[in-house]
N, C-alpha and C positions, 0 to 999 in steps of 0.2 A: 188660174191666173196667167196673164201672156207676159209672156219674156220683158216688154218693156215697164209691164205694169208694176213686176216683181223688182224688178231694179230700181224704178222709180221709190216705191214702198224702201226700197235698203237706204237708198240715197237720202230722203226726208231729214229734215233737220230736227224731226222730234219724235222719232221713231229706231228704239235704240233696241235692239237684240237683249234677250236675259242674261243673266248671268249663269258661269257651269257648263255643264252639257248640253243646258237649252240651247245657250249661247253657239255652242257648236254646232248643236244641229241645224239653226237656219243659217250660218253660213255653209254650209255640208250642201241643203237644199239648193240654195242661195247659185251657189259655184255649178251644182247640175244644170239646173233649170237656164242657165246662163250660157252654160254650156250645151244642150240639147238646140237652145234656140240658133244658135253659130255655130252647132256640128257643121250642119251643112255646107259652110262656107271650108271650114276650115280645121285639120284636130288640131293643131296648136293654138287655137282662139280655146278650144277644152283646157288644153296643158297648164296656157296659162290665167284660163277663173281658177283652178283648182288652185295653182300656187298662191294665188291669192286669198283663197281663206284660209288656206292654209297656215301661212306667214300671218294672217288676219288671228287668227286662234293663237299663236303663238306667242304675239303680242301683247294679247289680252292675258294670259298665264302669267308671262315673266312680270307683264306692269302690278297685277292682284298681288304677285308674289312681294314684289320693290314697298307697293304700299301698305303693306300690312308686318313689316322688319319692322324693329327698332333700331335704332342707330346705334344708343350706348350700349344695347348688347350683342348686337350686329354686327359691331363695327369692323372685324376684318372683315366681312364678308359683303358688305355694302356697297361695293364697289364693284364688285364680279357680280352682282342682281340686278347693278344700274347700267353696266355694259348688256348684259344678254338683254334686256329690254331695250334699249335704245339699239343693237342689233337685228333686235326682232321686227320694232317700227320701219326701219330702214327696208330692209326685206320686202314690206309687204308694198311701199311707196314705190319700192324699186320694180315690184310688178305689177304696180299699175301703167308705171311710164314705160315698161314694155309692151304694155299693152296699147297704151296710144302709140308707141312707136309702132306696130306690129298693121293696125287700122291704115298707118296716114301713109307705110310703105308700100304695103301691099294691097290688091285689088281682091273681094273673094267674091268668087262665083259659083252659086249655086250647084248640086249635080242630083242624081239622081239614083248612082250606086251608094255603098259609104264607104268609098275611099275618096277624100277629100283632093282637091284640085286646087292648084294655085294660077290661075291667072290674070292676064293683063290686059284691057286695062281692068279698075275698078267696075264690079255690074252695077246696072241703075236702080234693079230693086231694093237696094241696102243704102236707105238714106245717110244725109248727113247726121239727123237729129238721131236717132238710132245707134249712129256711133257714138257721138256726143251723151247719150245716156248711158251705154254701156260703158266708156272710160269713169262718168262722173259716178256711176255705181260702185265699182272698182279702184277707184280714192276714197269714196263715202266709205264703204266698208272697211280698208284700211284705219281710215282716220277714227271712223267707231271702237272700232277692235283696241286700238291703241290708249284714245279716249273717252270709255262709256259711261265715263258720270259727269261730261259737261261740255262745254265747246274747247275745237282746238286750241282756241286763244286760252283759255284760261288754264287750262294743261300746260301753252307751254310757258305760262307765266309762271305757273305752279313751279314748271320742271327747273325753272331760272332758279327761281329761288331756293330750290332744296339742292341745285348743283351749287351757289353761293354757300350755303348753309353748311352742305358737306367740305366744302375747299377750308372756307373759317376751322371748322371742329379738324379737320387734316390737318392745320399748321398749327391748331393747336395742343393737338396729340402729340406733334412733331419738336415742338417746343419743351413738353411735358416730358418728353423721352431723353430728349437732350440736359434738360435740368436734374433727372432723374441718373445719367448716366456720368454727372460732375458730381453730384452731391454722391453717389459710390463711391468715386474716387477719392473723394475729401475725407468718406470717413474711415478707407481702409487708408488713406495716410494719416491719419488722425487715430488709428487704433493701433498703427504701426511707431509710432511717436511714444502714443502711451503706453504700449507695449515695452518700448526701448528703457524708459522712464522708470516703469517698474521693476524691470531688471536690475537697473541700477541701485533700485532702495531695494531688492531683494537681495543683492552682493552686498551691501552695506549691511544687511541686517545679519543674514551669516556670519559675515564678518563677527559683528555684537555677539552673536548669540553662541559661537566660535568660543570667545576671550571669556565671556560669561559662564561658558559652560566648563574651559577649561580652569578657572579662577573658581568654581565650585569645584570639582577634580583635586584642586591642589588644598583646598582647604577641609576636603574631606579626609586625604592622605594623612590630615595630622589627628584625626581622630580613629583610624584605622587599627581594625584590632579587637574595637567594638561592636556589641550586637547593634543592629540599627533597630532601635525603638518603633512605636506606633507615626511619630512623630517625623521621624526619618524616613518611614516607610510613604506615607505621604506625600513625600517631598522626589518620588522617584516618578520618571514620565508616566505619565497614563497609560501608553501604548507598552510599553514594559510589562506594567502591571497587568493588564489585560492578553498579554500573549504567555504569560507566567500563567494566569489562570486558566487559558486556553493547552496548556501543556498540563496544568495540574489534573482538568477535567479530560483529558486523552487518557492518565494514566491511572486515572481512577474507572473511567469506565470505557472498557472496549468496543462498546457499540455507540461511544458520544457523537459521531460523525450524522447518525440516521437519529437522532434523539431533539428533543426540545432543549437546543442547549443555547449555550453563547455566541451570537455572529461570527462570519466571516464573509469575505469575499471572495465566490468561487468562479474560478473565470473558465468559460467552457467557449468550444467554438472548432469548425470541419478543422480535420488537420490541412496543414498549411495558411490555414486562415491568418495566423499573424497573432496569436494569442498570446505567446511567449516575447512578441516582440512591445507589447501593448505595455506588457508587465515588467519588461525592461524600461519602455520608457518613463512610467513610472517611479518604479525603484530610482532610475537617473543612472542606471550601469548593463551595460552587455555583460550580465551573469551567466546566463545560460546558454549551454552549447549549441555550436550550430551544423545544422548537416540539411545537405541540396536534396529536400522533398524527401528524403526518410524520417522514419519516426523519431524524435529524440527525446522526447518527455513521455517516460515509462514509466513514473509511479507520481504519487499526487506529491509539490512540492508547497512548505507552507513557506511565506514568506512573510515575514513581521517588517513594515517600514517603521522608522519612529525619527525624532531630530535628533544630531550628537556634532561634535565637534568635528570631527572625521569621518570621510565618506570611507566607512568601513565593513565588512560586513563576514560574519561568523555562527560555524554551526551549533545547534542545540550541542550540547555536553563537551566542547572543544575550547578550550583555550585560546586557537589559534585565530587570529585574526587577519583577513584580505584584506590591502589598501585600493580600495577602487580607484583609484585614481592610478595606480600601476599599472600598464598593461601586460608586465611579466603577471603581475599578481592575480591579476583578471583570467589570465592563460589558465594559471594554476588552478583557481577556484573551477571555470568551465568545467577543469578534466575531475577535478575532485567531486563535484555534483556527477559528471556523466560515468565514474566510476561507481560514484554509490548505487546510481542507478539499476546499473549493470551488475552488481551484486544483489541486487534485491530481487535481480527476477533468476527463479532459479527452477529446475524441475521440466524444462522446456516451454516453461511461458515464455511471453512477449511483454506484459504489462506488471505490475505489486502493487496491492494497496496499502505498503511500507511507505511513510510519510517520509519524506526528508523535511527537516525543521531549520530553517536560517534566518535568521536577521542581519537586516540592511540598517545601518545610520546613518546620516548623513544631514548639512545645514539644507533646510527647506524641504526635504521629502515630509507629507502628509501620511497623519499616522493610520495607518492600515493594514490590518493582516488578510493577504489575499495567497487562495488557494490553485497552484495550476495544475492542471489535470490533463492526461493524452489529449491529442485530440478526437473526434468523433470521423469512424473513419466506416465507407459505407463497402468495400471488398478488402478481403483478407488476402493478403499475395503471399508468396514464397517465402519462408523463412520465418513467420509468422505462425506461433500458433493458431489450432482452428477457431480458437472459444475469441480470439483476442477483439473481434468485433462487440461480442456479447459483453465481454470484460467492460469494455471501457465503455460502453452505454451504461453497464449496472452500477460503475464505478460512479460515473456521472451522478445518478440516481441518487446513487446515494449520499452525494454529500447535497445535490440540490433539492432533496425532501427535507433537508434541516428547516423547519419555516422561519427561521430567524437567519438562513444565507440568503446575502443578498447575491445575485446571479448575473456576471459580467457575460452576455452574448455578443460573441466573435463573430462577425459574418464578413467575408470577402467581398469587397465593393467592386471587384474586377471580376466575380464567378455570377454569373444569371443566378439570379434570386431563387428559381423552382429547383435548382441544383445543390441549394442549401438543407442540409437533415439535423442541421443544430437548433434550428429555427421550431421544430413540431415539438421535440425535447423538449424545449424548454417551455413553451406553451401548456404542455402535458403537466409540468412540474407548477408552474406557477400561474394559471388560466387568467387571474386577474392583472397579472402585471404589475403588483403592487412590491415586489422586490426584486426587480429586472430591469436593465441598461443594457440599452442596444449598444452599441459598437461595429459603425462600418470602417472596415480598414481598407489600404490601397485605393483612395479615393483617386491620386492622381491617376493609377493604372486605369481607374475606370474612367476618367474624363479623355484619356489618349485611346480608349479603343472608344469614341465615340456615343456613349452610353447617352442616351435621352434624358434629358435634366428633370422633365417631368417624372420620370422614374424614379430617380435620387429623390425628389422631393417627394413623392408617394410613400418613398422606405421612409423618410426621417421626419413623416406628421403620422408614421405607424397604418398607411391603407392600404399597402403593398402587402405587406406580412399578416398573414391572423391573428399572430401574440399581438399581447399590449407588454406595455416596457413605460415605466418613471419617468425616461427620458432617453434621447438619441442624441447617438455623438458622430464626428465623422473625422477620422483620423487619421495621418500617414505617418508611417512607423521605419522611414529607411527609401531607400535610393534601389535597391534591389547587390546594394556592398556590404559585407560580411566586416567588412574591414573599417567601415564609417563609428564613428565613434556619436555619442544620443546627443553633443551640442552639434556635431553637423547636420544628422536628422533633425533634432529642432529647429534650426534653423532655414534649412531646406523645407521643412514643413510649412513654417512661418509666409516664406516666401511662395509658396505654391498656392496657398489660402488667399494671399493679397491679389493675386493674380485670376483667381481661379473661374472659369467660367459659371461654374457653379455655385458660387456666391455672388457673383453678378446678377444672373438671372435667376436669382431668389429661390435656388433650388436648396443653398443652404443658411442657415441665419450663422450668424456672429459667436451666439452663445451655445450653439452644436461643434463648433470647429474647436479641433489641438486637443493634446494628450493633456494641456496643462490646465483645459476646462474639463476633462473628462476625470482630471485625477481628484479636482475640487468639487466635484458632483458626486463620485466614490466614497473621498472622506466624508463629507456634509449626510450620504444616506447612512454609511455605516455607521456612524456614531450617533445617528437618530436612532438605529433600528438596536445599538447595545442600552440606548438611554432607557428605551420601550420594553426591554428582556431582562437586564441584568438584572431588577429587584425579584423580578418571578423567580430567576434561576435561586436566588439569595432564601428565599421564602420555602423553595425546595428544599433545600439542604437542613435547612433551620429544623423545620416538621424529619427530614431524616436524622439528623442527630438525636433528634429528642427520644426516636423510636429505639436507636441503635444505645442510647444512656439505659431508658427503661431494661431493656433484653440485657446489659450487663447485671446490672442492682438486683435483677431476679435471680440468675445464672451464676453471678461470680460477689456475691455482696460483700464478701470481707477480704476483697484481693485489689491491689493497687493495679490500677491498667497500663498494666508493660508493654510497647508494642516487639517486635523482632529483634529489632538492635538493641534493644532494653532487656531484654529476657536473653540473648547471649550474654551482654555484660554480665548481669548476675552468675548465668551457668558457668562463666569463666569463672569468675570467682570463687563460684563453689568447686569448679573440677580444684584447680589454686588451692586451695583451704584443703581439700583431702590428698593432694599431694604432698604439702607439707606434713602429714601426721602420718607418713612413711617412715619419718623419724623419730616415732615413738615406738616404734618394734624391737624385739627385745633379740639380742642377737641369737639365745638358744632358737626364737620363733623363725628367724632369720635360717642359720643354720640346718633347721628339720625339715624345712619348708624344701630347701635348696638340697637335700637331700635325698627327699624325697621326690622331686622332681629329674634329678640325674638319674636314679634310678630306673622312673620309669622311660626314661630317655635308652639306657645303657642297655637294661636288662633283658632285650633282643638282640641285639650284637652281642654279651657275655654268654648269653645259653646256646645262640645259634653256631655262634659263629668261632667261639674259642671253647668253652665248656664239651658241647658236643663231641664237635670233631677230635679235640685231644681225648675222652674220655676214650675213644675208639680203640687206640694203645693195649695191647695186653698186658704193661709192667709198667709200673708206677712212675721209673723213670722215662718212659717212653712219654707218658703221659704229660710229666714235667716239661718236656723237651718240645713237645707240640705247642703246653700253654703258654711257656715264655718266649717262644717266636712270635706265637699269635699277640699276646699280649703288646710286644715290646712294637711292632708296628701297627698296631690299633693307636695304644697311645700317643707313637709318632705321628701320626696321620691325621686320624679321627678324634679321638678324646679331646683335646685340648677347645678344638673349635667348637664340638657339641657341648662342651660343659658351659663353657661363655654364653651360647644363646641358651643353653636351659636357666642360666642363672638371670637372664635377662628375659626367661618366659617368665621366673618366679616373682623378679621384680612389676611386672605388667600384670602378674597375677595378682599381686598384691596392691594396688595400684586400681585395678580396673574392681575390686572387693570392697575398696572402701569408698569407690563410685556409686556403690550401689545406694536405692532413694532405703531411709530411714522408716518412710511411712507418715512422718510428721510432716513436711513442708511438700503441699499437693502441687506445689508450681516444680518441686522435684522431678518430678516425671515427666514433664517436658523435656527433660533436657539428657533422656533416655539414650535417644538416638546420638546428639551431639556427645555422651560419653563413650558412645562405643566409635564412633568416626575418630576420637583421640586417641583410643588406646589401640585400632585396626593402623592410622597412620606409624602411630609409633613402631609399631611388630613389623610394620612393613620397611620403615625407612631407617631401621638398627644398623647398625654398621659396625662389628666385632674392633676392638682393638685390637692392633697386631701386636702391641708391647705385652698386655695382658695376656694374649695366648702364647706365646713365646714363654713368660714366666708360669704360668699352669703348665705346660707341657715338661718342663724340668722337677717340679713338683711331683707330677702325677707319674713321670718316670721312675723318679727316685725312691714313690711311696710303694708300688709295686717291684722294685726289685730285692724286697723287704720279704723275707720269708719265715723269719721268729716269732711264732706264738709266743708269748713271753709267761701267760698266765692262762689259768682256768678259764676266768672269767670272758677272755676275748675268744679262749676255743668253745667254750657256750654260746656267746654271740655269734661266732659263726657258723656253729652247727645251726643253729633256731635263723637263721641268714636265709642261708643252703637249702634246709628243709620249705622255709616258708616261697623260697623262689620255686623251689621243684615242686609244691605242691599246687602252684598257682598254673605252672606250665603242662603239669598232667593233667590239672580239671582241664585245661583249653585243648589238650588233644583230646582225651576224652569227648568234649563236647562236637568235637571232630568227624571222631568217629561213629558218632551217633548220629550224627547228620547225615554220614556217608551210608550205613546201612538202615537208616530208617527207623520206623518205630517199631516197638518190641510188640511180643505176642499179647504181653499184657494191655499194651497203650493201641494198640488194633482192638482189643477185644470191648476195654471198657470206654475206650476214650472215636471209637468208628475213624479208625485213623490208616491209610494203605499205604506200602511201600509201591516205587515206582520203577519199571523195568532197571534202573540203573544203579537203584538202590538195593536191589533182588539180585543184581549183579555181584554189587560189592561185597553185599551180607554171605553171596557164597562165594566166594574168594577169600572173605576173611575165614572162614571157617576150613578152607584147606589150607591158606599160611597157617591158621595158630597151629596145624598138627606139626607144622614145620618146628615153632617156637616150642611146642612140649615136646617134641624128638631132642631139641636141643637150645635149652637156657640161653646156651652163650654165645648164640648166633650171630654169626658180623651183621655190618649192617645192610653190607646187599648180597641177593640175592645169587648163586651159581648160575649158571647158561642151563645144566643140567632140572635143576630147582624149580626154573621156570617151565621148561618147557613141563613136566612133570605136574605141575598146579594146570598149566592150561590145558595137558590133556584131561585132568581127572574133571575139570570141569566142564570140557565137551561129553564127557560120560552122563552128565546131568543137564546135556541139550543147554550150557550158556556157553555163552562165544563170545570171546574177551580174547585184546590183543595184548603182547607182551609188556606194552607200554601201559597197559590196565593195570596188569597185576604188578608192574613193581611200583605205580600209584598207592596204589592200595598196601605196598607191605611200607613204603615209606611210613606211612601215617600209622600205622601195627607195628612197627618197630620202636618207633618215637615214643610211645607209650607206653610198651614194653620193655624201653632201654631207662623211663623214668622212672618206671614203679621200681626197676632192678636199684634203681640210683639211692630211693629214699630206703628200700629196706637194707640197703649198704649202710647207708648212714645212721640207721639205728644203731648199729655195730660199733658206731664211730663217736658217741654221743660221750662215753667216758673212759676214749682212748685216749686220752690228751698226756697222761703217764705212761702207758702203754701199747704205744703206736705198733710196736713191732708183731702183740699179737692179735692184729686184725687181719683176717683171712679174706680181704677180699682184695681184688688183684690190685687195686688202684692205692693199698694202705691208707685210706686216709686222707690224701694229698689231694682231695679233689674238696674235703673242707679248707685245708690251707688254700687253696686257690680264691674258695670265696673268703676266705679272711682278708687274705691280700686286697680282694675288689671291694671290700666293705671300706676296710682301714683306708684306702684311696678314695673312697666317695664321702668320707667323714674329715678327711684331710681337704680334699675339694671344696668341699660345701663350707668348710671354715676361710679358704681362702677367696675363693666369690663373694661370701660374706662380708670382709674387708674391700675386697673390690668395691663392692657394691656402696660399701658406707662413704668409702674414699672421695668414688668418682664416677661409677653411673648412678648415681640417686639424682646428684648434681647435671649428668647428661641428660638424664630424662627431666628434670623439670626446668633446664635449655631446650627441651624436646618439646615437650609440651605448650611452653609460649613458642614458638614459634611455629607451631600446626594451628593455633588458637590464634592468631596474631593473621595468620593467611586466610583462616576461614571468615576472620572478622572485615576482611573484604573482599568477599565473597559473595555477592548476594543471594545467588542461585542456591549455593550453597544451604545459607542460612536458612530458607526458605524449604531446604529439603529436610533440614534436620530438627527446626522448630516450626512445627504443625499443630494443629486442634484447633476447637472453636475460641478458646481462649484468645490465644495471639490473634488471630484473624480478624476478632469482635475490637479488640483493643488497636490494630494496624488500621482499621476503617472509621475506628471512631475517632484518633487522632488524622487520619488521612480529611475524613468530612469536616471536621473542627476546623482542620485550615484552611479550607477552602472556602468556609462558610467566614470565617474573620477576612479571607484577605477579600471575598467579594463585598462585605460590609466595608473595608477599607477601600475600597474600590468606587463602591457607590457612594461611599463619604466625600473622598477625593474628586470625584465628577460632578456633583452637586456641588461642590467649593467652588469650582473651575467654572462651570456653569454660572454661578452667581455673581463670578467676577470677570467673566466675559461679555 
């Protein structure tokens, strides 16, 4: 095809190029062929066909693109598609009239290399009509490209109309925007109004409910005193009732927090998120402490809201009550929580899962018990334990696996969203989102560091995050001042909301914004989610009591069910009851008793320490002379105080005997321990009267400086005295001594029984003392220097090697034994000397039974006056003594708890413990179902 023919073909007013690539490709051709034919003249007649289909193509894209948009979903963008096309038409127009401009300036003349030439004038071979084709080609194909589905006229009739068309729908977009951005502000002054409004009937109803609350108060005062009935009980808030049973059900079972129990609300969220401040605002008071980005919430805090006359608030088991509205008193509260806290972590943790338990009251708080927990922190820094990350995730865990918490998510509106680890938590715990509430805080910080509103709105229609959540809130909780009190933040809240760009551009609705739509969406779930649990929890109890009745009626069928403080009282009574029948003891029982026990008090200080050593004397009165020194300062010293506590062992003795269980009443023996805890306090907390030992010490003086046998019958009694001491003190050396050298030839033979080098020791050492004692009877009692060395040579003779400190070990204990046997067969001598002292032949006369006459007649004198003691004035001490050890343990509970044990108490503490829990959930669920019917 020749150049003009192909041009003429473009040019045709009914010959339109395809559409696509085909389209491309004959202007492609189009612009060569166009160009090959006028290389020769000239390469800028090339440059510019090319620009021309080029711009031709371009045309056609942008206009395909313009017409096939919709408008109402186009519509920003309709405007930048209607420009680049009406740019691109321009374009191709404008190199066509470069091109007639290019023709009518310039002459082009033929050549014959191909480096084109520009000369002057015009050549003759390049017609007019040739030109006039090639320009009318090069509009044709412009005006194609631009309009290939009809003539120019009707394109631009077309383009008239849809530019009218768009101008209309522009003003009235424009319109729509402006109506749209009055009617915003009418109705955040219109929400600000009514806002105002209801504050005012909110102070008004406080007010009411203020005077009402205090006028029940005052007319409860005049019934005080009384038990509150079913009836009364009824009549106490709901939220009371429900954090009473929430305390019952803690102390009843230690793992209630991970169990299917009774709601709460647990408010989790990153530390610094704002968690603690949410929960303030809430409550309506800055309770808890504050500190700049360290940790301050160490253990989970519960917090009970309810209505009351006074914005007051106090802890589990305390009396004491905080005026929130003080800020001395607020001060004090902060530090009293951030010390409890501080106590509860101990051992070198950081975190405790020791509950702190407090309740808030106040006019208009929403009755809620909400739980605040660390927060979720993602590095452990300095000072911190290493587990403290682990802790408070598990902690977390565990109170959000309860399927009946509902789960306040804390998330930072000013922290990038991927930087949030509260958010996976809580997903993990509750995948559905069926008892979770989002919570973004710091909304303003995030609208000042320029956050993308579509973002905000992404989080609070829930497409941003992969939890699901009940519902989204969006909240400001504070100014970033420690020192702002919650009606300033409310109200700076209020104010930030009305203003806020993001409630303008719809990124947040109406009923998302303020603490005070997010506290009435809290209450409204939580008391949906106790309406839907409590009769389950109720229906629990019911079926365990019934099991824990059965297991008594099998176990314990004819015993009343006492629980701990029931089963002291009684043991009190009974210790009481056998204290009293102390005073039917008969004084001789008194007397024998107390004698007997001074005795065995005495009767090692009288052998050891006075009898012994004076018997040592060679002449009777030497003998005398040693005893009554020794005597006369034992007495002053010692007797008087030992006789006092022996007589006050005998009292405890007697005492802790008629303690003992009979065999008949089996609930007896519970109370085993608790009788010996009373009679161990009393022996320990005795305390001697000094009047009483002052009077025994002139007694027991005076009875011993008594030396007249008067009669037979008391020199009988002290011979069989004497004898019966000296034979009880010989068996005990004896048994001494038999320890010390081991067992006999007989008891090795029959009984396979060895001595042990140190016994093989002793047994020959005793056998060269006794040659000592048969050389000589009346051997002192220690040993000569000579004596010694003498035994330990003869016993190196026989290869045993013993030092000198052996062998006078050894004759001690051989002497003692041989100085008693001498004593008793003396005193056979002595048995009916009592007429004729004088002719007794052995060196001591006799005077060594006066001795123990003297010690007799003084412990028989003693024990008579302790006995008056005792009836006078310690009988009456100790059962002063007694109540009030009984009187301390009875508030005690550890105590109690330590001393009355068995399956008994424990069957009977659980089945009165489930009985009440199971009545006040029934009264509980009665009371909600009323309130429900009347609301």
């Amino acid at each position: 095809m020749s150049m003009t023919a192909t041009l003429r073909a473009l040019s045709g007013s009914k010959t339109h190029p395809p559409h696509g690539m085909a389209r491309r490709t004959v202007f492609t051709k189009a612009a060569k062929s166009f160009a090959r034919s006028f290389g020769k003249y000239s390469a800028r007649a090339t440059v510019a066909c090319g620009a021309v289909g080029v711009a031709a193509y371009a045309a056609d894209q942008a206009y395909q693109r313009f017409l096939h948009g919709t408008l109402d979903k186009y519509e920003a963008g309709r405007d930048r598609l209607r420009s680049r096309w009406l740019g691109a038409r321009d374009r191709a127009l404008d190199g066509a009239n470069s091109l007639r401009g290019l023709f009518g300036q310039f002459g082009l003349q033929p050549i014959n290399d191909s480096k084109p030439k520009r000369t002057m004038p015009r050549p003759d071979d390049v017609t007019d009509e040739e030109i006039e084709a090639a320009l009318a080609a090069a509009e044709s194909v412009a005006y194609n490209a631009s309009n290939p589905d009809g003539s120019l006229s009707d394109k631009d009739k077309e383009l008239a109309s849809m530019k009218s068309k768009i101008k209309e729908l522009s003003e009235q977009l424009s319109r729509a925007h402006q109506e749209r951005a009055k009617s915003q502000k009418e109705f955040v002054e219109m929400q600000n109004q009514l806002q105002r409004e209801l504050e005012k009937k909110e102070h008004a109803n406080r007010d009411m409910k203020r005077q009402l609350l205090l006028q029940k108060q005052d007319d409860s005062s005049v019934v005080s005193g009384q038990r509150l009935g079913e009836e009364d009980e009824k009549k106490r808030p709901l939220i009371d009732m429900y954090s009473e049973l929430l305390d019952l059900l803690s102390e009843y079972d230690s793992g209630f927090d991970v169990q299917d129990h009774l709601p709460r609300v647990v408010v989790v969220g990153d530390q610094s998120a704002g968690k603690t401040s949410v929960l303030e605002m809430i409550a309506q008071a800055r309770i808890f402490p504050r500190g700049g980005g360290e940790m301050m919430t160490r253990s989970p805090v519960m917090v009970t809201l309810s209505e009351g006359p006074h914005h007051v608030a106090q802890f589990k088991g305390s009396m004491k009550q905080y005026d929130l509205t003080s800020e001395k008193e607020l001060e004090s509260l902060r530090k009293e929580i951030e010390q409890r806290m501080r106590a509860s972590v101990s051992g070198g943790k950081t975190v405790s899962n020791d509950v702190i338990s407090l309740s808030v009251r106040g006019p208009g708080l929403q009755r809620v018990v909400l739980v605040d927990l660390p927060g979720i922190i993602s590095t452990v820094t300095s000072g911190m334990a290493a587990d403290t990350r682990d802790n408070i995730a598990a902690m977390s865990r565990q109170y959000m696996n309860n399927p009946n918490a509902i789960i306040l998510c804390i998330q930072d509106g000013a922290v990038d969203a991927e930087r949030s680890m509260v958010t996976d938590l809580v997903r993990s715990m509750d995948p559905s989102g069926k008892r979770t509430i989002f919570v973004m805080t710091k909304v303003d910080l995030a609208e000042k560091s320029a956050v993308n509103p579509g973002r905000i709105k992404s989080i609070m229609e829930g497409k941003l995050f992969p939890m699901k959540a009940l519902g989204y809130f969006a909240v400001v909780t504070g100014r970033g001042n420690v020192d702002d009190s919650i009606e300033t933040i409310r109200q700076y809240e209020e104010q930030y909301f009305a203003t806020s760009s993001f409630f303008r551009s719809g990124a947040l609705k109406a009923s998302q914004m303020s603490t005070r739509n997010l506290s009435f969406a809290v209450s409204r779930c939580f008391w949906q989610m106790v309406q839907d649990s409590v009769q389950q929890q109720a229906d629990t109890f019911r079926a365990h009591r019934y099991n824990l009745e059965s297991e008594w009626k099998n176990t314990f069928p004819r015993l009343r069910e006492l629980d701990r403080n029931e089963l002291f009282e009684k043991g009190k009574d009974e210790i009481l009851d056998h204290l009293a029948e102390l005073s039917r003891i008969q004084p001789h029982t008194w007397e024998a008793n107390l004698v007997e026990q001074l005795w065995k008090e005495m009767s090692t200080p009288v052998v050891e320490d006075i009898y012994f050593p004076a018997a040592q004397g060679t002449t009777a009165s030497n003998f005398n002379t040693r005893a009554d020194i020794r005597l006369r300062n034992w007495a002053n010293k010692d007797l008087p105080l030992l006789s006092v506590q022996a007589g006050w062992e005998v009292l405890l003795g007697n005492f802790a005997a008629a303690l003992q269980p009979d065999g008949k009443d089996k609930q007896s023996d519970l109370f085993a321990a608790l009788k010996e805890e009373v009679v161990k306090q009393c022996r320990s907390e005795h305390v001697a009267i000094a009047d009483a030992v002052d009077r025994l010490r002139v007694i027991q003086m005076n009875t011993l400086e008594d030396r007249a046998v008067t009669n037979a019958h008391q020199w009988d009694d002290a011979v069989k005295f004497m004898e019966t001491t000296l034979t009880s003190q010989l068996k005990t050396a004896q048994d001494k001594s038999r320890d010390m050298v081991g067992p006999t030839a007989t008891e090795r033979w029959f009984y396979w029984q060895s001595k042990s080098s140190e016994q093989s020791d002793r047994d020959a050492a005793v056998q060269e003392l006794n040659r000592l004692l048969d050389a000589n009877k009346d051997h002192p009692e220690r040993l000569a220097a000579d004596e010694l060395t003498t035994v330990r040579k003869n016993l190196e003779t026989r290869s045993v090697s013993v030092t000198d400190l052996f062998i006078e070990d050894t004759w001690q204990h051989m002497y003692r034994e041989h100085f008693l046997t001498n004593a008793l067969s003396n005193m056979q001598e002595c048995k009916k000397a009592f007429y004729h002292r004088e002719l007794a032949t052995s060196q001591l006369r006799c005077d060594d039974v006066v001795l123990f006459w003297r010690i007799q007649r003084m412990l028989h004198i003693t024990g008579n006056a302790l006995r008056q003691q005792i009836e006078s004035s310690e009988a009456r001490n100790l059962a002063r003594q007694v109540k009030q050890i009984l009187d301390s343990l009875a508030h005690n509970p550890d105590k109690k708890r330590q001393l009355i044990t068995g399956r008994q108490v424990e069957l009977a503490e659980e089945l009165k413990r489930v009985r009440s829990i199971q009545e006040k959930l029934d009264t509980f669920i009665s009371t909600l179902q009323e309130e429900k019917r009347s609301g």
